[in-house]
NUZA-642204 format. One record per residue (C-alpha): residue in three letters; x, y, z. Coordinates in steps of 0.25 Angstrom, whole numbers, padded with zeros to 4 digits, always signed. Example, Ala and Ser with C-alpha at 12.3 -4.5 7.8 and 13.67 -1.06 7.14 Angstrom:
ALA+0049-0018+0031
SER+0055-0004+0029
//
This chain:
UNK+0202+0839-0296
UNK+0210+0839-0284
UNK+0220+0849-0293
UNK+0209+0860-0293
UNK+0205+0857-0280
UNK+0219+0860-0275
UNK+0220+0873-0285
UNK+0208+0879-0280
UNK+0213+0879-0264
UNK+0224+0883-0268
UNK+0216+0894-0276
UNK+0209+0897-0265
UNK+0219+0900-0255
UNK+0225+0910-0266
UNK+0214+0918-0264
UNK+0213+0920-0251
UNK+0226+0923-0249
UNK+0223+0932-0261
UNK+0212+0939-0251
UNK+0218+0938-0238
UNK+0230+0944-0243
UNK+0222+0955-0252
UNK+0214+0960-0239
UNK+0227+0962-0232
UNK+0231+0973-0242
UNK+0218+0979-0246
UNK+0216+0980-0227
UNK+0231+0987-0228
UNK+0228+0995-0240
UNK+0212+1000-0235
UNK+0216+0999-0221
UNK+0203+0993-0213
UNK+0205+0978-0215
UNK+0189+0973-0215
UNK+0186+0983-0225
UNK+0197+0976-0233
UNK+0192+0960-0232
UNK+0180+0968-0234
UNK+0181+0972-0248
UNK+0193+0962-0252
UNK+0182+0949-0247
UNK+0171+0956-0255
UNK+0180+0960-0267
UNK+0185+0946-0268
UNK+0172+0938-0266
UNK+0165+0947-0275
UNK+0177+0944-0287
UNK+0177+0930-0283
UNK+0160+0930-0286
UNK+0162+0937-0298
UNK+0173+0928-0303
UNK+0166+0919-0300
UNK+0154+0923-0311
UNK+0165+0927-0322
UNK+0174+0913-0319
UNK+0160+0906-0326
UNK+0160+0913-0338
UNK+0176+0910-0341
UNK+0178+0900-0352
UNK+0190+0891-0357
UNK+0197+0881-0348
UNK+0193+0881-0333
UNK+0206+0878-0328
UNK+0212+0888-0336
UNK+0203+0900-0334
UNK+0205+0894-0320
UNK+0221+0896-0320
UNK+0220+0909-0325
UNK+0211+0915-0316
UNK+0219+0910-0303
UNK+0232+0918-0310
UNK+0223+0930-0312
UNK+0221+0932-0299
UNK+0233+0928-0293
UNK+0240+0939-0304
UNK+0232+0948-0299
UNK+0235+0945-0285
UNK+0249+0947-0288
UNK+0245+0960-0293
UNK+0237+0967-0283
UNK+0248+0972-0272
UNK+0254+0980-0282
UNK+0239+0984-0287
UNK+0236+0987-0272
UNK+0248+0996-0271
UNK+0245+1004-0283
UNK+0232+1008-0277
UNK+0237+1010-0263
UNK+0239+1025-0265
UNK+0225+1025-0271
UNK+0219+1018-0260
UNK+0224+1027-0250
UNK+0219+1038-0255
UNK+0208+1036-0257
UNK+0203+1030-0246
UNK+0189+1023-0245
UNK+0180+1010-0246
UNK+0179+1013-0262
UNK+0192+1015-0264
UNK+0196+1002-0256
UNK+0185+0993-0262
UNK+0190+0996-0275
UNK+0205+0993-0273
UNK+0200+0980-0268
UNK+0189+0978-0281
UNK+0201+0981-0291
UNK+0209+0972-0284
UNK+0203+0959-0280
UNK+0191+0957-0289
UNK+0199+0952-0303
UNK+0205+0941-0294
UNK+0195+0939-0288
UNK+0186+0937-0298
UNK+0197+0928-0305
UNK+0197+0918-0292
UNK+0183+0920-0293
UNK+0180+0914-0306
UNK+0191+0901-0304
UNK+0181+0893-0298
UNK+0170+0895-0309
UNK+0181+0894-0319
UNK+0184+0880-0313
UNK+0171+0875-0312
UNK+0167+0877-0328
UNK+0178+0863-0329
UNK+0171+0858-0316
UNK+0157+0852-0317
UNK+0156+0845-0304
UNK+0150+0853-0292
UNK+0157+0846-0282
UNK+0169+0848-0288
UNK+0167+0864-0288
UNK+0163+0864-0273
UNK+0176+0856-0270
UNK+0185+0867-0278
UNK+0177+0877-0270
UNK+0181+0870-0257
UNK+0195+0867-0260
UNK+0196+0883-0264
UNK+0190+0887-0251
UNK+0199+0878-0243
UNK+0211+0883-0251
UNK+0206+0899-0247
UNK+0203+0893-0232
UNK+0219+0890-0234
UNK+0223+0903-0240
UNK+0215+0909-0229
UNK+0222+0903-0219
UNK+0237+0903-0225
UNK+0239+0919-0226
UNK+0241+0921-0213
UNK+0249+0907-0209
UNK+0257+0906-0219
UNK+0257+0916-0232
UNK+0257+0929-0224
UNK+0267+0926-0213
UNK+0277+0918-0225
UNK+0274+0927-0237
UNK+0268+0941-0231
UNK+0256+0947-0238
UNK+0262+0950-0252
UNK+0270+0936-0253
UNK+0258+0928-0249
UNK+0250+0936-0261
UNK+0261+0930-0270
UNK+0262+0915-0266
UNK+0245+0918-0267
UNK+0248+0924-0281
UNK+0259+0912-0284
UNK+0248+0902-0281
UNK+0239+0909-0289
UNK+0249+0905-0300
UNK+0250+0892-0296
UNK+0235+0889-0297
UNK+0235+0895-0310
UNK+0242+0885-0317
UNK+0239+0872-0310
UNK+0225+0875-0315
UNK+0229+0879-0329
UNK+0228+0863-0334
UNK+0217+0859-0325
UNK+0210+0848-0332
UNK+0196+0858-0333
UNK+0187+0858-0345
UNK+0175+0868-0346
UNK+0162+0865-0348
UNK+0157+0864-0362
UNK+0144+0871-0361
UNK+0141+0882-0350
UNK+0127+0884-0344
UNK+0121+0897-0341
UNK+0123+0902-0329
UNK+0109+0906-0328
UNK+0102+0894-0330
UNK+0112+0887-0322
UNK+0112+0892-0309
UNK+0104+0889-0295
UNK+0099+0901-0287
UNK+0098+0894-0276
UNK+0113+0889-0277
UNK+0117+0904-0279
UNK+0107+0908-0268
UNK+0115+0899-0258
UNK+0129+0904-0264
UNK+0126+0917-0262
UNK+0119+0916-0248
UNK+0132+0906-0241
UNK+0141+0918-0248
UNK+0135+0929-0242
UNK+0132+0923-0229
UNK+0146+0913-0229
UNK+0154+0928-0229
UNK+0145+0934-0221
UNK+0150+0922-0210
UNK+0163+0925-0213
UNK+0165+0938-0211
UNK+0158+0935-0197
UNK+0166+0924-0195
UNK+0180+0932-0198
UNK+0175+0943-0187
UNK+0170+0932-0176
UNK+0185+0928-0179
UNK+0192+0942-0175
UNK+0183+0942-0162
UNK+0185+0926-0159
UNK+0198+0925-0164
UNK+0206+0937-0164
UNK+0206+0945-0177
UNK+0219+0939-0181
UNK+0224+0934-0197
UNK+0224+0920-0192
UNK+0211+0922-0184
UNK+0204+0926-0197
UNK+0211+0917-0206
UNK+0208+0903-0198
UNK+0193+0909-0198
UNK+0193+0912-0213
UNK+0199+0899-0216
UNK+0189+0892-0207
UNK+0177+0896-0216
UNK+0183+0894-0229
UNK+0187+0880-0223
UNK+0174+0879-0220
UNK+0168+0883-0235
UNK+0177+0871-0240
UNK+0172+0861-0232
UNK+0158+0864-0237
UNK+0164+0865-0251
UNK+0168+0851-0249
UNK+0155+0845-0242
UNK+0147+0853-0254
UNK+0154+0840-0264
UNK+0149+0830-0256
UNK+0136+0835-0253
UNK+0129+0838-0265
UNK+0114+0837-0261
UNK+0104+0849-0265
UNK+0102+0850-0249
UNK+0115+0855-0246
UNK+0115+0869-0251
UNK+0104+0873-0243
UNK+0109+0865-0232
UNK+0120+0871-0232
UNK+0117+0887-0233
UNK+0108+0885-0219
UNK+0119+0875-0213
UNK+0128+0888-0216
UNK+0118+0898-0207
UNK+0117+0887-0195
UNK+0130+0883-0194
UNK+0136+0899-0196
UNK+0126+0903-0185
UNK+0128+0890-0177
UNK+0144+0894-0177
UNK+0138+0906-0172
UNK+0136+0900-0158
UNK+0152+0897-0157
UNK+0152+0912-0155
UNK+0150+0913-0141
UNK+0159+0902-0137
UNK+0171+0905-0148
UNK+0178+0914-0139
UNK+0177+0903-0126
UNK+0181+0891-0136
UNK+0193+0900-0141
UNK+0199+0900-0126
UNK+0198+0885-0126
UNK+0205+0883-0140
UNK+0216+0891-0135
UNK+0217+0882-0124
UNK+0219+0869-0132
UNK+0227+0878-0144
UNK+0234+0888-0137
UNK+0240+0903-0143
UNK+0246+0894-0154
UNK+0234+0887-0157
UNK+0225+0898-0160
UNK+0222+0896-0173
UNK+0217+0883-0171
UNK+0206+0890-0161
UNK+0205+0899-0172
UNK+0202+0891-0181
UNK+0193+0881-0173
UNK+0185+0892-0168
UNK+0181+0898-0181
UNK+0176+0885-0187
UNK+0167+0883-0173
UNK+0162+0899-0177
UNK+0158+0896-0190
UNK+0152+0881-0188
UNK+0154+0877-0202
UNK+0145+0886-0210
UNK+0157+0888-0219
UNK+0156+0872-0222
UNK+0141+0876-0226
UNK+0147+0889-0234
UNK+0154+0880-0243
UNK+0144+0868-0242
UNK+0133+0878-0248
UNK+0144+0883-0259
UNK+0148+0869-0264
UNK+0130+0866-0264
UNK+0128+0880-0271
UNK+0138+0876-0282
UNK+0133+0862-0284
UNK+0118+0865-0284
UNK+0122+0879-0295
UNK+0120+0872-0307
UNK+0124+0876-0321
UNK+0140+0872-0326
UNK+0151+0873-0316
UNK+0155+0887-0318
UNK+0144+0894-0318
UNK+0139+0887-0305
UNK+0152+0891-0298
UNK+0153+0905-0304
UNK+0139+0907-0298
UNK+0139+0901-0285
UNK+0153+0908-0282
UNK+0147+0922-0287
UNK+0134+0919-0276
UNK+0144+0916-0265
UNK+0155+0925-0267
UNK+0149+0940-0269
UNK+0136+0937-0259
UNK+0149+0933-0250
UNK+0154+0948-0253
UNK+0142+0952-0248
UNK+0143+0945-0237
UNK+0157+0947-0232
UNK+0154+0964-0235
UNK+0140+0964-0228
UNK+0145+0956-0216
UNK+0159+0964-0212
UNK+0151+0977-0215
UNK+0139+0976-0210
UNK+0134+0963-0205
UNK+0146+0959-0195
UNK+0143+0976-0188
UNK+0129+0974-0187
UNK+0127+0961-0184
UNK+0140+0956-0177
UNK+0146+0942-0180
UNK+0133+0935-0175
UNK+0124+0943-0181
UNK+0132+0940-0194
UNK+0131+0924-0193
UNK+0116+0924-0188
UNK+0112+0933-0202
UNK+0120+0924-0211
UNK+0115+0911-0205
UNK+0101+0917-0206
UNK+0103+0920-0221
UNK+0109+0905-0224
UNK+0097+0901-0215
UNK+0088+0908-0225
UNK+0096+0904-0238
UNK+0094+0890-0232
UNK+0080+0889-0232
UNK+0079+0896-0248
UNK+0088+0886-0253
UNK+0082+0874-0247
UNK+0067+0878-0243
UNK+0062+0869-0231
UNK+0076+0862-0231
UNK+0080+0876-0225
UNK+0073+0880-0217
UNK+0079+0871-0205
UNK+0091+0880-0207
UNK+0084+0892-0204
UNK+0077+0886-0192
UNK+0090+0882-0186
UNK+0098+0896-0191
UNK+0087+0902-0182
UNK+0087+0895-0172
UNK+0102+0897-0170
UNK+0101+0911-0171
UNK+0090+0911-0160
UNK+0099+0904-0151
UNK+0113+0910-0154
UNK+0117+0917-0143
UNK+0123+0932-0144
UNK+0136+0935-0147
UNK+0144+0937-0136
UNK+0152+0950-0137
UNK+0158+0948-0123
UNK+0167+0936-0128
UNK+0170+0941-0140
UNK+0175+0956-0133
UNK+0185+0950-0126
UNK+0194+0944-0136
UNK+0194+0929-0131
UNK+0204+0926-0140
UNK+0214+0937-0138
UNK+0213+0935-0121
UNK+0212+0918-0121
UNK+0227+0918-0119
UNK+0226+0927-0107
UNK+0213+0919-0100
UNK+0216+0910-0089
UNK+0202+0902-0091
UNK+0200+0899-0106
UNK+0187+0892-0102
UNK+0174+0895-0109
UNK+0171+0901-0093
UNK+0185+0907-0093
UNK+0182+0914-0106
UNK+0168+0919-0104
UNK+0173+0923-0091
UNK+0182+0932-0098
UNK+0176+0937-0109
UNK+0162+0940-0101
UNK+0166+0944-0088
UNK+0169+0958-0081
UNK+0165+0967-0092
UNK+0155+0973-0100
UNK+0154+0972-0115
UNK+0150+0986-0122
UNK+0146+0983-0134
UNK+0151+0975-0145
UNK+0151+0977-0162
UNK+0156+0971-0173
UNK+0164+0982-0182
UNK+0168+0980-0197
UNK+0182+0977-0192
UNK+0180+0969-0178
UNK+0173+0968-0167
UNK+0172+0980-0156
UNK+0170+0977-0142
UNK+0170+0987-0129
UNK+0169+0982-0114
UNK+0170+0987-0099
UNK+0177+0980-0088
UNK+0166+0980-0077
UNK+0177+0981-0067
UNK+0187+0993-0073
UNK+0176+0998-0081
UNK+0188+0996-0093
UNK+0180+0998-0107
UNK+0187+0991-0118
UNK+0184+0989-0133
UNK+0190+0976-0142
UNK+0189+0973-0155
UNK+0190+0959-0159
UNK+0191+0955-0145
UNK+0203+0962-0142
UNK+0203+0973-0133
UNK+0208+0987-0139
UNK+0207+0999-0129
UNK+0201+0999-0115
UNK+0200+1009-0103
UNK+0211+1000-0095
UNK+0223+0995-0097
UNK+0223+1000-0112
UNK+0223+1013-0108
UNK+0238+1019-0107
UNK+0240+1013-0120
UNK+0228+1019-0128
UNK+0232+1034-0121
UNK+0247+1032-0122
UNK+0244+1029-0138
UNK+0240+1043-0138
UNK+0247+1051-0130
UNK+0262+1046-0134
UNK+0262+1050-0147
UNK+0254+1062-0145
UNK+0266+1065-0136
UNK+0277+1061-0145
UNK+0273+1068-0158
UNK+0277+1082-0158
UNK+0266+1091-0162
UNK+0254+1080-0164
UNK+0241+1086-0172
UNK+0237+1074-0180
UNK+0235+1060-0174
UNK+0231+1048-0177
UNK+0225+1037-0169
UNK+0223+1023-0176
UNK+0213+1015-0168
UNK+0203+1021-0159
UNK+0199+1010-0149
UNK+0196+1017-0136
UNK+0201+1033-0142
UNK+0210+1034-0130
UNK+0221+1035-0139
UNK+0214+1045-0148
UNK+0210+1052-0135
UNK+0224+1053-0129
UNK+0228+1059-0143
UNK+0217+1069-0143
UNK+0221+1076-0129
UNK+0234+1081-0137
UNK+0231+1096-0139
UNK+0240+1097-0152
UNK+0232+1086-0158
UNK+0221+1090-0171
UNK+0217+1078-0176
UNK+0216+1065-0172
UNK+0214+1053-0182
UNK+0206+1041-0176
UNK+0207+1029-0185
UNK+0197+1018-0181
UNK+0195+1005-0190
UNK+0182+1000-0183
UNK+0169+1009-0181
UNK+0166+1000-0169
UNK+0177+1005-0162
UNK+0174+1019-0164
UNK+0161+1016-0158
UNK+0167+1007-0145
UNK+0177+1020-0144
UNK+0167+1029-0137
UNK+0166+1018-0124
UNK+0181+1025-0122
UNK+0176+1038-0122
UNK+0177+1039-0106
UNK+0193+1039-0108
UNK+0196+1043-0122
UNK+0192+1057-0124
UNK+0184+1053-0134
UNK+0192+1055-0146
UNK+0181+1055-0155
UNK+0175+1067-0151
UNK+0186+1075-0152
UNK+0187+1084-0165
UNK+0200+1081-0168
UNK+0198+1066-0171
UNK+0195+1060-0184
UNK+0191+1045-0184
UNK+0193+1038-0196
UNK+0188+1024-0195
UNK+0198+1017-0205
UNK+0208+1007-0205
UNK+0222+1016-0201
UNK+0231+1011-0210
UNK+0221+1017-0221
UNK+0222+1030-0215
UNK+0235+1033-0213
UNK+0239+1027-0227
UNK+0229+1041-0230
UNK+0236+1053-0235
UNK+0232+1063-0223
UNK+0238+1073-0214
UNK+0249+1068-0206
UNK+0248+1062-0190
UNK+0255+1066-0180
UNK+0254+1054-0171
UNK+0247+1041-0176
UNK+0243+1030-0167
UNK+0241+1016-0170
UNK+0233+1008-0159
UNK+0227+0997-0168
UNK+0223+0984-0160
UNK+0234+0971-0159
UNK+0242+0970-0173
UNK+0240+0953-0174
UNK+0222+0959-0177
UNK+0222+0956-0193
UNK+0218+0972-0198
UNK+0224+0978-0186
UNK+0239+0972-0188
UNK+0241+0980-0202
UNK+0243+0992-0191
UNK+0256+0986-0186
UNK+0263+0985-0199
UNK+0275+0993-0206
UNK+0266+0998-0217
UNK+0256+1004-0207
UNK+0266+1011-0200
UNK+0272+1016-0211
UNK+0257+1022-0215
UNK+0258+1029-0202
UNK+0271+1035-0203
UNK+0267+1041-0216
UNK+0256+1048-0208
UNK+0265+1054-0198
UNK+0269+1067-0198
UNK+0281+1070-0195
UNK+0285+1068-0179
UNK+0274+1061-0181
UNK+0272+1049-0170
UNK+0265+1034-0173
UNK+0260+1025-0161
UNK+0260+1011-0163
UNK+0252+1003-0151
UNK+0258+0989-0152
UNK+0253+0978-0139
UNK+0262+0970-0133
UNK+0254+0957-0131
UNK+0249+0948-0141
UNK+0262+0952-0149
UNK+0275+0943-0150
UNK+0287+0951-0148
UNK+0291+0947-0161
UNK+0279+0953-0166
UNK+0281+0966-0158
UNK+0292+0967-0163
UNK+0288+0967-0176
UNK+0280+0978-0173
UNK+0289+0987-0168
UNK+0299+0985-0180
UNK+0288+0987-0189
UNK+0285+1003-0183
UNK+0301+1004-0181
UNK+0303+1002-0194
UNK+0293+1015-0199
UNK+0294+1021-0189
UNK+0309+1021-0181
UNK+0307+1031-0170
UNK+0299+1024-0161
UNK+0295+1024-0146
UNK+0290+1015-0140
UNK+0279+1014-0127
UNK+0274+1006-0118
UNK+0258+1011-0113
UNK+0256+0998-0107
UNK+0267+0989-0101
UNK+0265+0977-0106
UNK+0254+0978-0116
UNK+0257+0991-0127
UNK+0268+0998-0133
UNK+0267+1010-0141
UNK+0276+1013-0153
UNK+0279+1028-0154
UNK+0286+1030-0169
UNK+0289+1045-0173
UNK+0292+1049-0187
UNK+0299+1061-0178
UNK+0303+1067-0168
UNK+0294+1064-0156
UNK+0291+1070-0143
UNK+0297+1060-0132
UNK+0296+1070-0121
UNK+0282+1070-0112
UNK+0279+1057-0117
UNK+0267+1049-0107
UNK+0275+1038-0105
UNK+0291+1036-0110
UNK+0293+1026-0121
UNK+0299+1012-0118
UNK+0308+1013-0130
UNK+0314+1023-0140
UNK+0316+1021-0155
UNK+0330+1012-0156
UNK+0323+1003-0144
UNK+0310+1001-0153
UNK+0317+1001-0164
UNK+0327+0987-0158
UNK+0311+0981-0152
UNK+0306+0980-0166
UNK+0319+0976-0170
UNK+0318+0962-0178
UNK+0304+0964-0180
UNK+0298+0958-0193
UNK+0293+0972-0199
UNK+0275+0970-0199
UNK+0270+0974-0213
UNK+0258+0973-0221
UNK+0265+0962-0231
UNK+0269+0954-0218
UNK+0260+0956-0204
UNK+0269+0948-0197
UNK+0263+0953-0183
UNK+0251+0951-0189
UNK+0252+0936-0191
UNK+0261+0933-0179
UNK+0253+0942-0168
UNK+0241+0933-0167
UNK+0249+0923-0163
UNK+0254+0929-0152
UNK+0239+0936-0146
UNK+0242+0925-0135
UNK+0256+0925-0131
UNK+0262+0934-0120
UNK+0269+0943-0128
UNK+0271+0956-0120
UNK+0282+0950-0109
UNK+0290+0947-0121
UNK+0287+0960-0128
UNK+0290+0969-0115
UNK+0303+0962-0111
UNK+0309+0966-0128
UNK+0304+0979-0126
UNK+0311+0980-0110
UNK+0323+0974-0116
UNK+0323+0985-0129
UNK+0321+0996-0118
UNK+0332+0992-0110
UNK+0342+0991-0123
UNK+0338+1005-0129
UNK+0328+1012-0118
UNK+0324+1024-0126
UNK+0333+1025-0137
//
């Protein structure tokens, strides 16, 4: 069996490249990246849960039924680029939740529903339980591979449309070495009906539901711990389905009826007992970084999100291999079953916590309810044998201290390269001391922070740890945003401001007496919320008439028919944040330009730090290459530079500050650049990498040496 064991990694790392690559598209199409994994995680778990009902009632061989399935879905895989382009113009025009949801229904659910049946297809030649749980595990450790190859290998090697056809080339591949598998189906089906355990189902469905649930948690406790990086959610992605696989495993050898019980409340205590790694993640990842170093990180990463989740995804899969032994009825049906309970109460779970749950409750709040509930489950499934679990689930719970919204404002891991004591004193130290935590929420994207320096009295906001506008030093660069372009374009009316953060920049534009109306686009709620603490020095934008905020995702909006900008700013946060780097590419700039009115200008904010020179260069050639004229700022020595690109003939005269370069000496900074585009994020991939390296002398002394060579030609 060693054959199918090997087929169905490799299967399973086909289909998450399959999903990975799939939310990249639908986040570029829709715009808004969590509602994308939103509805692709929901769509694809609720195929794979129906698949999994009608992969039961397919007859003839097993292996081939099996075969065909797997080149359905990779056909349709090769197909659904060209399907997705078709219904781009659609899309756009009809903009909307409805509209979107559908796109991703008519798109994902036949192969998922194909990948969904494979398993229960197989299992009709497989009578042998242990067997099943294995095949499970291998296909989850091949999807932990999957996860984890997309962005180390296939993207940077093969871009997003190459990696989606070496996925549809495997596919293939799986297709026909399973075609002559030596399976034979069963002679005589069982009912499903009279086959089935409800309390298998029961325990299925309740480790789907609250195993997503975690996840999702898990995934946002990663952006605020580890930096909402590709790699950072990728190593903790791969560390639960890891985890699953080693549960599949242990499920073959341990086979007693205890176990399923046992292991729905070991999933509660060990989720909540990981829960108390919270408060010291942020101190043990300053001493990681001593011992791995900025090269090293992924290691921490990786570490760190293992100590987080403290083996509840062992249980997770330990409680599917039980469920699936203790079904009864014929292999297929068994399988079919199980996977259906796990899989669509895990859409439920995944949708309820990133909507609702992760808000209102925060991270926290999300693994205490869901170790409660397992708790619970634990007790029904095994009577007095549970109630142990409960007592202990509660008893954690009491004693789990708060979350501590200090440590986790400060970006621990965006500031340990810069801390000259990476003790856990030297951290807390840090994090805690000389300022005031203003509130503290979890949005649907991220999480939204504001503080004041007890000392300047300097209020900040962050999100995801990483600081985004402030009252100090940020401040040149937020009304210098504003007021260049303002000054450059000819006659502005229309503007558009893309992210509000403080509303300084959206304030500085407002005090232009020619201007009529002024777009705000926000992604996050929460942030419109922490915007009113600016209110003291942004004008408050808000209130003025002439604003309208549209709380969107701004490549969606200006890939909208509409009147015509003016000026459009972009002031997004740093482009190595997963979501926020699709506002750094070609294609995004090319929706911007066709949103210009004529003379019209676009400002592009691009930091300094953090950022290779090769990457910033990658940058600039990228804007160049839509939009040739541009100037080039500096608000901040040493920290921001401003891209001033005109479709026209701009205003240079009675400017706030001069620029550092003209066109032909921005034009030779970017040149050599790799162009950034949506099919290969190049500065998506690479930037990370560079979040700890002291990057602006190098920056600084190329853009010196341009200045010197063309001034401001």
């Amino acid at each position: 069996m060693s054959r199918l064991h090997l087929l169905l990694a490799l299967s399973g790392a086909t289909a998450l490249t399959y999903e990975v690559l799939w939310m990249r598209r639908f986040a570029l199409l829709f715009g808004g990246g969590a509602v994308a994994v939103t509805l692709t995680v929901a769509t694809l778990f609720g195929g794979l849960g129906l698949g999994g009902l009608l992969g039961q009632k397919l007859r003839g061989p097993p292996a081939r039924r099996y075969a065909q399935l797997e080149a359905g879905a990779a056909l349709w895989a090769l197909g659904l680029p060209w399907a997705l382009q078709a219904l781009t113009p659609f899309v756009r025009s009809h903009p909307g939740l409805g509209v979107q949801a559908l796109v991703v229904l008519i798109l994902t659910l036949p192969p998922a529903l194909a990948l969904g049946a494979t398993l229960p297809v197989l299992a009709r030649g497989i009578q042998d339980r242990s067997t099943l749980a294995g095949l499970y595990g291998a296909n989850t450790l091949g999807a932990m591979l999957g996860v984890l190859a997309v962005p180390h290998l296939l993207l940077p090697i093969f871009g997003v449309s190459g990696s989606e056809r070496l996925a549809v080339g495997c596919g293939l591949l799986i297709a026909a070495l399973a075609w002559s598998l030596p399976l034979a189906a069963p002679e005589r089906v069982s009912k499903l009906r009279e086959a089935l355990s409800p309390q298998a189902i029961f325990a299925a469905a309740l480790t789907g539901l609250c195993g997503m649930a975690l996840e999702v948690a898990w995934m946002r406790l990663g952006g605020v711990l580890l930096g909402p990086s590709i790699y950072a959610f990728a190593w903790v992605l791969a560390a639960f389905l890891g985890g699953i696989a080693v549960g599949a495993a242990l499920a073959r050898r341990w086979t007693q009826a205890w176990v399923l019980p046992a292991a729905v409340g070991a999933m509660g205590v060990l989720a909540l007992g990981g829960a108390f790694v919270f408060g010291q993640a942020p101190l043990l990842l300053a001493q990681l970084y001593e011992v791995f170093g900025a090269s090293g990180m992924w290691a921490a990463e990786l570490t760190l999100a293992v100590l987080t989740m403290a083996g509840a995804p062992v249980a997770s899969g330990l409680a599917f291999g039980a469920a699936l032994r203790q079904a009864g009825g014929e292999g297929g049906q068994a399988t079919a079953a199980v996977l259906a309970a796990n899989t669509l109460a895990g859409v439920v779970g995944s949708a309820l916590t990133g909507l609702v749950l992760l808000p209102a409750l925060g991270i926290q709040g999300v693994v205490t309810l869901c170790a409660v509930l397992l708790a619970l489950g634990a007790v029904a499934l095994g009577k007095k044998k549970g109630v142990p679990w409960l007592v202990a689930v509660t008893l954690l719970a009491l004693l789990l201290p708060p979350w501590d919204g200090k440590l986790y404002a400060v970006g621990v891991y965006n500031r340990v390269s810069d801390l000259g004591d990476r003790s856990a004193a030297g951290v807390r130290k840090f994090a805690e001391e000389g300022w005031t935590l203003l509130s503290y929420e979890e949005g649907r994207t991220g999480s939204v922070a504001l503080g004041r320096s007890t000392r300047t009295g300097n209020v900040w906001l962050s999100l995801n740890g990483k600081v985004d506008a402030s009252t100090g030093d940020d401040m040149p660069t937020q009304l210098l945003s504003g007021q260049i372009p303002m000054a450059m374009a000819p006659h502005p009316e229309r503007a558009l401001v893309v992210g509000l953060a403080s509303g300084v920049t959206a304030g500085a534009v407002l005090e232009f007496p020619t201007l009529t109306h002024l777009t705000l686009v926000e992604l996050e709620p929460k942030v419109v919320q922490a915007s009113h603490a600016f209110d003291h020095v942004n004008g408050k934008p808000l209130d003025d008439p002439r604003t309208e905020l549209l709380v969107q995702d701004a490549r969606a909006v200006l890939a909208q028919t509409g009147p015509d900008f003016d000026v459009i700013i972009s002031e997004p946060s740093n482009p190595w944040i997963t979501g926020v780097s699709n506002l750094f590419t070609v294609e995004y700039w090319l929706l911007g330009e066709g949103r210009l009115a004529p003379d019209g200008v676009f400002c592009q904010w691009i930091q300094l730090y953090g950022l290779a020179p090769t990457e910033f260069q990658s940058i600039v050639a990228s804007f160049t290459s839509v939009f040739p004229q541009t100037w080039l700022f500096e608000p901040l020595e040493g920290g921001d530079v401003l891209l001033m690109g005109s479709t026209g003939a701009p205003k240079l005269d009675a400017l706030p500050i001069a620029p550092t370069l003209g066109p032909e000496g921005v034009r030779a900074l970017g040149q050599g650049g790799v162009l950034n585009t949506d099919d290969r994020p190049v500065v998506e991939l690479a930037a990370p990498r560079s979040l700890h390296l002291a990057t602006v002398g190098p920056n600084l002394a190329r853009i010196e040496e341009i200045q010197a060579r063309y001034g401001l030609e």
